[in-house]
N, C-alpha and C positions, 0 to 999 in steps of 0.2 A: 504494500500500500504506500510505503516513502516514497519508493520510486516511479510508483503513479501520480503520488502527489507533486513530487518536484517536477518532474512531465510536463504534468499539466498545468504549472506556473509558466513555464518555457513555452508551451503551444496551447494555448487555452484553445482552440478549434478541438484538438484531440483529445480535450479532458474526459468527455463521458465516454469514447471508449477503454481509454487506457484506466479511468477506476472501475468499469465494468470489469475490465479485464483482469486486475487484481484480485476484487470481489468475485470473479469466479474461480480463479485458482483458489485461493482462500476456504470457498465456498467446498471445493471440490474433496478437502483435505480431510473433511468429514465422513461422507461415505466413504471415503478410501481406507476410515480406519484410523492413521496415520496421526490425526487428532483429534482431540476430542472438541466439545463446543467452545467451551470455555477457554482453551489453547489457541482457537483461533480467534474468538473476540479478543484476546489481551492482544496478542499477536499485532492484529487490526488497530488496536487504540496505543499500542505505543511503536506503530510504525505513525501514525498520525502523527503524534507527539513529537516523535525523532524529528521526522523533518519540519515540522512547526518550528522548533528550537532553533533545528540549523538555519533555518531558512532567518529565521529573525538573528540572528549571530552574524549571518552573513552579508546580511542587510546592512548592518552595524559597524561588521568589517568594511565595507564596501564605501557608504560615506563618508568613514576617515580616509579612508585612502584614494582619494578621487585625485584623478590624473587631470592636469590641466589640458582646455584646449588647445590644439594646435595654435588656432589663428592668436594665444592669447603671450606665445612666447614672442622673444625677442629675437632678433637674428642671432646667430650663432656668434659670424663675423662681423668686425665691423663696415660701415657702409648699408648700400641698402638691401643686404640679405643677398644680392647676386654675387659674389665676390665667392672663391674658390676656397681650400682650407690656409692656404700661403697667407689670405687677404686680398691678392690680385685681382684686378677685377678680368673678366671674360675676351678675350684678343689682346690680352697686353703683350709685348714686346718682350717685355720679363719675362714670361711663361715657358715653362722649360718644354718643351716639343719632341714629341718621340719617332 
């Protein structure tokens, strides 16, 4: 069920089949024996949980660490951002040639 859940944050179009899809493996694990009911509702509600948590952790993470825009840096070099790593600007005469 996590990994339907976080799916389905990423493509909300494919949400109800991917927790269908959970919900019926889950579902399945009952008549197969394998477990009992009670094993798969916990099962169910702390795969919820898991990714609830991370999801919000990562949220958390995700606003501290926010990468600036491009268009918000400075050039690298000086001048106006056309200039090579030397400084040179583009057809200079300086510019070593290979």
């Amino acid at each position: 069920m996590a990994v339907a859940r976080a799916f389905s944050r990423e493509y909300p179009e494919h949400s109800t089949p991917a927790i269908a899809a959970a919900g019926l493996v889950a579902a399945a694990q009952v008549p197969r024996c394998a477990h009992y009911i009670s094993d798969v509702g916990a099962g169910l509600a702390l795969g919820i949980a898991t990714e609830a948590a991370s999801n919000a952790a990562w949220g958390a993470v995700e606003t501290k660490v926010r990468r600036p825009e491009r268009r918000d840096l400075e050039p690298a070099w000086p001048g106006d951002g056309q200039s090579d790593v030397l400084g040179l600007e583009p057809g200079s005469v300086h510019q070593m040639r290979c």
